[in-house]
C-alpha positions as YAML, in Angstrom:
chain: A
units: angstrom
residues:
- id: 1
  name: UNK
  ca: [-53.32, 70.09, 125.31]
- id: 2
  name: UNK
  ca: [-52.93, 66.91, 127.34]
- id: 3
  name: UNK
  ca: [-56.60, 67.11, 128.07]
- id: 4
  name: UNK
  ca: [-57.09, 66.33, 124.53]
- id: 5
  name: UNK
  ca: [-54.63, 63.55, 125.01]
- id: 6
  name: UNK
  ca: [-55.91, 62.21, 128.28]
- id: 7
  name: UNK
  ca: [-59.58, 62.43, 126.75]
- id: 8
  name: UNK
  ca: [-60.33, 61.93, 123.24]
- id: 9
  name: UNK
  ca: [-57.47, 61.03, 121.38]
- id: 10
  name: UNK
  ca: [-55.63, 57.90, 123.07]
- id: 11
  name: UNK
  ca: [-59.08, 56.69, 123.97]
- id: 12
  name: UNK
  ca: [-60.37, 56.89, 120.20]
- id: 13
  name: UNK
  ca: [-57.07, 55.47, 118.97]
- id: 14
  name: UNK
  ca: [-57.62, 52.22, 120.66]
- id: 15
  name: UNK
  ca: [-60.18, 51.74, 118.91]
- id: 16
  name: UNK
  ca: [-58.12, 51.51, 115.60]
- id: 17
  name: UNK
  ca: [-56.94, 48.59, 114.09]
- id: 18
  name: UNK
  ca: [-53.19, 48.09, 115.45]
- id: 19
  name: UNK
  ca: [-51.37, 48.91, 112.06]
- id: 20
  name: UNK
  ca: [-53.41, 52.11, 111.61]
- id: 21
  name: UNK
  ca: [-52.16, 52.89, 115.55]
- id: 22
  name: UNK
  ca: [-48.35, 52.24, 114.51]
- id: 23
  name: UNK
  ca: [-48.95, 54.27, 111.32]
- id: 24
  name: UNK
  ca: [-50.54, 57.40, 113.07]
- id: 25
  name: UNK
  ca: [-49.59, 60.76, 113.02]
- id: 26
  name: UNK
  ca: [-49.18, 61.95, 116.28]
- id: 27
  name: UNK
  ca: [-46.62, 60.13, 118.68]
- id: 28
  name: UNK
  ca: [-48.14, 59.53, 121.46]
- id: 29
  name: UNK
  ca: [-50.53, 57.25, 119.70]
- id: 30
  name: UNK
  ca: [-47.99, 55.10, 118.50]
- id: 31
  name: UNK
  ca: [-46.38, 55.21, 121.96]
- id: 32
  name: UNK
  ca: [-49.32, 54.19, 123.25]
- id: 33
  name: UNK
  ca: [-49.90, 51.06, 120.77]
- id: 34
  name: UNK
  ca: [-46.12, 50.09, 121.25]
- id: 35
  name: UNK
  ca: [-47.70, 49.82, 124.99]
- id: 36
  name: UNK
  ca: [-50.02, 47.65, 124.21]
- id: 37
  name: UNK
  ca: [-47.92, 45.13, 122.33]
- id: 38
  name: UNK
  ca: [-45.60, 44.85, 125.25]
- id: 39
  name: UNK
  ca: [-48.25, 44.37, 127.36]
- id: 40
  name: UNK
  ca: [-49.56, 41.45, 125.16]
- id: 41
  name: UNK
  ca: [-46.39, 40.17, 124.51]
- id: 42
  name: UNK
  ca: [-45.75, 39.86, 128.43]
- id: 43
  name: UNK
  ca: [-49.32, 38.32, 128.76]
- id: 44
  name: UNK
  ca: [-48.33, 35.56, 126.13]
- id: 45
  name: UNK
  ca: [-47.45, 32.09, 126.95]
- id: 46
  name: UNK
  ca: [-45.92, 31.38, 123.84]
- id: 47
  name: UNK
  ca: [-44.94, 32.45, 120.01]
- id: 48
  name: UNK
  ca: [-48.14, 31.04, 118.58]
- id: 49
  name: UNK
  ca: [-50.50, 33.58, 119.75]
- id: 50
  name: UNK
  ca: [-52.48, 35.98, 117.45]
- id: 51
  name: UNK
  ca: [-50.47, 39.14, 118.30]
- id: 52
  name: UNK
  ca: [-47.36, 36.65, 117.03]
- id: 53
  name: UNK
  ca: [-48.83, 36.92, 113.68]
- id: 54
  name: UNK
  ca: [-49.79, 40.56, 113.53]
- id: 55
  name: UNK
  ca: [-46.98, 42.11, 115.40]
- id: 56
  name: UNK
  ca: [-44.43, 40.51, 113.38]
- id: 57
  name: UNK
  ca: [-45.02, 42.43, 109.71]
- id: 58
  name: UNK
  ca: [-45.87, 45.59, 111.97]
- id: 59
  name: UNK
  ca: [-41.84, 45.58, 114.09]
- id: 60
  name: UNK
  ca: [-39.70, 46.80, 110.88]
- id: 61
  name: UNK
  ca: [-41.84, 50.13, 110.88]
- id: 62
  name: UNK
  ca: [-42.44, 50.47, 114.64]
- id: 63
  name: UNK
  ca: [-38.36, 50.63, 114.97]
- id: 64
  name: UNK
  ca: [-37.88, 53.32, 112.37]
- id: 65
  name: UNK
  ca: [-40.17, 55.64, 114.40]
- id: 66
  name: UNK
  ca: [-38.69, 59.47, 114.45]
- id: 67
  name: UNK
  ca: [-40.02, 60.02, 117.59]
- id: 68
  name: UNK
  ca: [-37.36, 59.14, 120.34]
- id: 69
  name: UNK
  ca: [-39.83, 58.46, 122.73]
- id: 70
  name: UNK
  ca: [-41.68, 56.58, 120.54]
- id: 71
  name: UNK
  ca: [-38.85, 54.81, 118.93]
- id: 72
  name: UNK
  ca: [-37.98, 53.31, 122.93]
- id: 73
  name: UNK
  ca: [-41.24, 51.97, 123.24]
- id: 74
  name: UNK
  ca: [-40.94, 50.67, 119.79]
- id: 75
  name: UNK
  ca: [-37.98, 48.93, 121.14]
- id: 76
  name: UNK
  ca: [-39.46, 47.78, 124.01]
- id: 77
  name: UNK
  ca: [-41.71, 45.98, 121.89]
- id: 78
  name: UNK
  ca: [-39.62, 44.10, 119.50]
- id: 79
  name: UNK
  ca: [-37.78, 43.35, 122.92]
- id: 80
  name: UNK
  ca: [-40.72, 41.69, 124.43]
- id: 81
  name: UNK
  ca: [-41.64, 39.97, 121.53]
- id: 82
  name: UNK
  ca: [-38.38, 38.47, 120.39]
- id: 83
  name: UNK
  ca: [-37.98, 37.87, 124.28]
- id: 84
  name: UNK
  ca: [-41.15, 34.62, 123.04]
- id: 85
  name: UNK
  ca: [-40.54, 34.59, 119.32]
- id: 86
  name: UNK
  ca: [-38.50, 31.36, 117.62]
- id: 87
  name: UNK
  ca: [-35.55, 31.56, 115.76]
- id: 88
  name: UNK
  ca: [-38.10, 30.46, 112.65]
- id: 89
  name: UNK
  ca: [-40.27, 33.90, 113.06]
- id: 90
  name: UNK
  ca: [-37.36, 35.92, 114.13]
- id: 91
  name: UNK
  ca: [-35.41, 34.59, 110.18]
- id: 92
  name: UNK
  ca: [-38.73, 36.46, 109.04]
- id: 93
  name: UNK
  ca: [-38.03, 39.61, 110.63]
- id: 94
  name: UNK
  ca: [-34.43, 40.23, 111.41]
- id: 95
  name: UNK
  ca: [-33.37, 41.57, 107.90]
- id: 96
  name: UNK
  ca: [-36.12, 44.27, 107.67]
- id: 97
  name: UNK
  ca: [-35.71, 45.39, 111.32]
- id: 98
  name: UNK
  ca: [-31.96, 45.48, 111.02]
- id: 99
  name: UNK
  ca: [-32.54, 47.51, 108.39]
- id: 100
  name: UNK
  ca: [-34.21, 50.03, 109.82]
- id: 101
  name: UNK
  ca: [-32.05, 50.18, 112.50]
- id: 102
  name: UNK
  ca: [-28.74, 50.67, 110.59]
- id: 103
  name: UNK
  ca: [-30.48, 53.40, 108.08]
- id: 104
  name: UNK
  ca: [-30.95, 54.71, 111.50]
- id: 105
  name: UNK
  ca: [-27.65, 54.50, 112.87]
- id: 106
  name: UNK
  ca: [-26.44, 58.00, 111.98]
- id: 107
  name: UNK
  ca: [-29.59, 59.44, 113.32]
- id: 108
  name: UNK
  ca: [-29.36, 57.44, 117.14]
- id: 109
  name: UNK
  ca: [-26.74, 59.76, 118.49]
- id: 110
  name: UNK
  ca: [-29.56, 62.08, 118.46]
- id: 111
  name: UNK
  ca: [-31.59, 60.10, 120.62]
- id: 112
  name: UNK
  ca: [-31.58, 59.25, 124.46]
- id: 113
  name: UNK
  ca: [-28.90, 56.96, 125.26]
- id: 114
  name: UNK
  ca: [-31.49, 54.14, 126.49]
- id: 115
  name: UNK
  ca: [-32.25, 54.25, 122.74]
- id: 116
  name: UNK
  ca: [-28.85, 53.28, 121.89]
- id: 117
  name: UNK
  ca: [-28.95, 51.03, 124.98]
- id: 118
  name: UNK
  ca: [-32.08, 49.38, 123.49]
- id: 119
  name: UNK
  ca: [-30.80, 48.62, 120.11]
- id: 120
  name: UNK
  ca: [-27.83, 46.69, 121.55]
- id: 121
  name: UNK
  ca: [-30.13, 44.50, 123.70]
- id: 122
  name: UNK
  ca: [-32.28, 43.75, 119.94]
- id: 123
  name: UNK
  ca: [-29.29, 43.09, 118.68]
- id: 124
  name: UNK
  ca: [-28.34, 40.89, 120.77]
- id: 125
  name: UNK
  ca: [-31.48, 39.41, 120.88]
- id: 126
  name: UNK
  ca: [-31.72, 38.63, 117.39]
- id: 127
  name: UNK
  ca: [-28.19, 36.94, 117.19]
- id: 128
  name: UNK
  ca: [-29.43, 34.56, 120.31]
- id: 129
  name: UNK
  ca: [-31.95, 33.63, 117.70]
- id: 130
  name: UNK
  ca: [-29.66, 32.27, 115.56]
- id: 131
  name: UNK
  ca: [-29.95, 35.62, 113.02]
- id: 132
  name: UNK
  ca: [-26.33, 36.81, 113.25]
- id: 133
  name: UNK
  ca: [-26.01, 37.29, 109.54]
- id: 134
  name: UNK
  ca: [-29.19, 39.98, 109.80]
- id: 135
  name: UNK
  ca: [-27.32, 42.22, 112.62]
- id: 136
  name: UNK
  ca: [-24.04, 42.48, 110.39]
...
């Protein structure tokens, strides 16, 4: 079984556009796309990059993931990126993602408690960005 991970699958999925990554069926695919938008958020100068403008519409779904180890990566992800965003793209995203999270909320005691960690820091991360009205 992780033969077929290791092999095929991952390595086929990175071929596919990012929003068909983040929409697949099996886990470990999205895990590994969440990954990759870490990796270009940390690679990014700024907010004004390309993955800016396609990450953005892609965060509200990546954070209502059912996987838990998915939904950390996922996390991870909005992390890095609001880490670089303004407070102008995070007004555009805040109210979906916080969303998301709250439908959640009954759901995260289920999860590992970096999860629950991980949500705080977003949180936090959002009302830094002058979005406080989103998170309450």
């Amino acid at each position: 079984m992780a033969e077929r991970y290791q092999g095929g699958l991952l390595k086929a999925a990175k071929q596919l556009p990012l929003s068909e990554q983040v929409g697949h069926k099996d886990w470990e695919v999205r895990s590994q796309a969440y990954d990759g938008m870490v990796a270009a958020c940390e690679s990014a100068y700024g907010s004004n990059g390309a993955a800016f403008l396609e990450f953005g519409p892609l965060l509200a779904k990546t954070v209502g993931d059912d996987s838990a180890r998915a939904v950390g990566k996922a996390l991870d992800a909005l992390q890095a990126y609001l880490l670089l965003t303004t407070s102008d793209q995070a007004a555009r995203i805040a109210q979906p993602i916080c969303e998301v999270i709250a439908s959640g909320a009954g759901t995260l005691r289920h999860h590992i408690s970096t999860v629950v960690h991980k949500v705080g820091i977003v949180c936090a991360l959002f009302v830094e960005l002058d979005q406080p009205d989103a998170v309450l």
